[in-house]
C-alpha positions in Angstrom: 141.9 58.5 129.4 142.5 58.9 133.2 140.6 61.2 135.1 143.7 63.1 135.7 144.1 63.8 131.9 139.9 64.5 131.3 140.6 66.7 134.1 143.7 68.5 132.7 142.0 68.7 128.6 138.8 70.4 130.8 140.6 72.9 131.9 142.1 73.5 128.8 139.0 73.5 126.7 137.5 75.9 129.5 140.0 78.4 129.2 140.1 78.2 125.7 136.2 78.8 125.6 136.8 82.1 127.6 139.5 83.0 125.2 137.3 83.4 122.2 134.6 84.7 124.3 136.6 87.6 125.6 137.7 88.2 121.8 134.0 88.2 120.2 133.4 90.6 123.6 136.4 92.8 122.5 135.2 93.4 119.2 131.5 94.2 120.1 132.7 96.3 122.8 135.1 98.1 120.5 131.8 98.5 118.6 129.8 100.4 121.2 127.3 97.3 121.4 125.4 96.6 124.3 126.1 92.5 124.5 130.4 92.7 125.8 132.9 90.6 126.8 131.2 89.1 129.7 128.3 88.2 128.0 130.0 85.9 125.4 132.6 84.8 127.9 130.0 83.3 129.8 128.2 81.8 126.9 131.3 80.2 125.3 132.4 78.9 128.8 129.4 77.0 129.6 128.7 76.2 126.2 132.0 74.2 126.7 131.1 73.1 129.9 127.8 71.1 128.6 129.6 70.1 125.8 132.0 68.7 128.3 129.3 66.8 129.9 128.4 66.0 126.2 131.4 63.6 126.4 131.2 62.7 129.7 128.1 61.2 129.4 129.2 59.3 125.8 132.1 57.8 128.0 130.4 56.9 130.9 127.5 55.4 128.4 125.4 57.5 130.6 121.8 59.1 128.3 122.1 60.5 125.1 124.8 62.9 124.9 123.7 64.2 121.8 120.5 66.1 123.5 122.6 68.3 125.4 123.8 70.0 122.5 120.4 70.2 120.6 119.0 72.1 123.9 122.1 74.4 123.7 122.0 75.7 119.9 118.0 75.7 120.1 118.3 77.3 123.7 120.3 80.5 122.6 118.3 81.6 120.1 116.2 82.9 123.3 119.2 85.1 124.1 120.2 86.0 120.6 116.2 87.4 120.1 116.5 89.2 123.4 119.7 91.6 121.6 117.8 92.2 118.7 115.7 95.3 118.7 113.7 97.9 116.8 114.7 101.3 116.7 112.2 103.8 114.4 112.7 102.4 111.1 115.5 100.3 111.6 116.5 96.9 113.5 119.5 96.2 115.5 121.2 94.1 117.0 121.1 91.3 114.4 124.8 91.0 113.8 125.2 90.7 118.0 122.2 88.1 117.6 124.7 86.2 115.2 127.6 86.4 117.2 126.0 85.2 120.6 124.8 82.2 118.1 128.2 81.7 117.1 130.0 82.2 120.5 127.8 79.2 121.7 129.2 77.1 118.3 132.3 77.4 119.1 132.0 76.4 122.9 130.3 73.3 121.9 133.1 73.1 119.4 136.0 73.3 121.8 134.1 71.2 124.3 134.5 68.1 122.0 138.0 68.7 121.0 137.7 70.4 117.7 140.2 73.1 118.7 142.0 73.9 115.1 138.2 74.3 113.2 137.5 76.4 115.9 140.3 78.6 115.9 139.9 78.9 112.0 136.6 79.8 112.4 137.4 82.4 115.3 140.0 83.7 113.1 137.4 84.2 109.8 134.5 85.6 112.5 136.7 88.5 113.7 138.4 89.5 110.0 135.1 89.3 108.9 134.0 91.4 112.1 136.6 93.9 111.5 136.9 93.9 107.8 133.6 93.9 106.3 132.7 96.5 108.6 134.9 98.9 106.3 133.9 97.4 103.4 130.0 98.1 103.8 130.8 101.9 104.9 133.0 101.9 102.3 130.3 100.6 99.1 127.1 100.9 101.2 127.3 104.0 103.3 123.6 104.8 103.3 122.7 102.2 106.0 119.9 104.0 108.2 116.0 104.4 107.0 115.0 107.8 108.2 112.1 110.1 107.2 113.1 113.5 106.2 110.5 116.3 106.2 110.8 119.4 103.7 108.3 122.1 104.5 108.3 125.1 101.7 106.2 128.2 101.9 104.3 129.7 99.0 105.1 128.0 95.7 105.8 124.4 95.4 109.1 123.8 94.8 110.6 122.1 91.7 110.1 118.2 92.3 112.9 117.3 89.8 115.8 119.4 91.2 114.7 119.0 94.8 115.0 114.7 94.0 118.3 115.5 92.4 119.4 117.4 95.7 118.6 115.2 97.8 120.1 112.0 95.9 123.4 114.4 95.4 124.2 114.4 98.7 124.3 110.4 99.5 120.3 110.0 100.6 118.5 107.0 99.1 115.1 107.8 98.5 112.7 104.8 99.2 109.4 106.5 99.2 107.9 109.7 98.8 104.7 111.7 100.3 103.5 115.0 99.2 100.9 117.2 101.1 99.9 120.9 100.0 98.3 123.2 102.9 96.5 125.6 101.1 95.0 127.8 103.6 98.8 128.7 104.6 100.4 127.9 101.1 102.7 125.6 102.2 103.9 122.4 100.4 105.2 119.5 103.3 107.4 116.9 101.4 108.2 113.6 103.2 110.7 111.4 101.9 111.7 107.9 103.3 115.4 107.7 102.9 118.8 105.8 103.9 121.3 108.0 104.7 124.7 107.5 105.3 126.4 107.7 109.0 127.4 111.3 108.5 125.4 113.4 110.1 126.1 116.9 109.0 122.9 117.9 106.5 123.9 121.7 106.4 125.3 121.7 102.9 122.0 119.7 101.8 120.0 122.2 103.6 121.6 125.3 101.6 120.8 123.5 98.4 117.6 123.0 99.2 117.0 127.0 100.2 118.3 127.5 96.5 115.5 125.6 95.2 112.2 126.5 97.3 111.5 128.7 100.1 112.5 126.2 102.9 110.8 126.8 106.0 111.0 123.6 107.6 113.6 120.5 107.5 113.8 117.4 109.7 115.4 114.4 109.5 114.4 111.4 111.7 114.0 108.1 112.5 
């Protein structure tokens, strides 16, 4: 090859590395997620760019090419840990973890030529992306672990029909803690739970008044 035409396919591959950058960016963006299109442009760019010297180096029989790329995927998992957090109960950021992981793959990818698997697998990372997204809220909509807090004044209320009420209106209970004040005959129930993205409790909280004297509900991470 000339170095007019390694030139010319560098370019290409470059641009084509920016390409599935700024799509991984659009979805995560579209997403609300903090890692965005420049992020993942940059990663897939100069993913392609070592990859480029990757081949370079195999050409000009210059080193092992081979360690360039071993640095790169073992490299990013510095970034990926960096977008994965703890919030409360739960942890996020693994999916944009995965997706920094992958934008780095597929720079690598492109950067030795391997431009129909990559666009197969760009194609299968964003359906999956944008599909399974409305498939989990669909069959799993109780994604968050929160801890709601029941507080009920004099009598206990009925353990049976307050789980019942609780489960009826999409919460997943986990675990369960019961403490009885006595000096101010109040019963505090707390109840680790998944709940669903909806965040309107007022119907729970009326069936819950039905069952106990409810003086105190709270729902948080």
């Amino acid at each position: 090859m000339t170095e007019a035409g390694f030139l010319f396919e560098s370019i290409i591959k470059i641009l084509a590395g920016a390409l599935c950058g700024a799509l991984l960016g659009f979805e995560r963006k579209s997403h609300n997620r903090a890692i965005g299109m420049r992020t993942l442009i940059l990663i897939c760019v100069s993913s392609t760019l070592l990859s480029e010297l990757s081949v370079w180096m195999a050409l000009a029989g210059r080193g092992d090419p081979a360690r360039i790329a071993a640095g790169v995927i073992s490299g990013i998992g510095f970034l990926g840990g960096g977008a994965i957090m703890k919030q409360g109960m739960n942890i996020k950021g693994l999916t944009s973890a995965a997706i920094i992981w992958t934008a780095a793959s597929f720079g690598l990818a492109i950067g030795a030529g391997l431009y129909v698997q990559v666009g197969i697998a760009l194609a299968l990372t964003l359906f999956l992306l944008i599909f399974l997204e409305r498939v989990e809220a669909k069959w799993f909509p109780a994604q968050k672990n929160k801890t709601l807090q029941l507080c009920f004044a004099n009598e206990p209320p009925d353990m049976k029909k307050l789980k019942e009420a609780v489960q009826a209106h999409g919460l997943i209970i986990i675990d369960m803690n019961v403490s009885r004040i006595i000096s101010e005959r109040q019963t505090v129930i707390r109840y680790l739970v998944k709940v669903p993205k909806e965040d309107d409790f007022s119907t729970l909280i009326e069936s819950l008044k039905a069952i106990g004297t409810l003086s105190e509900f709270s729902i948080a991470d």
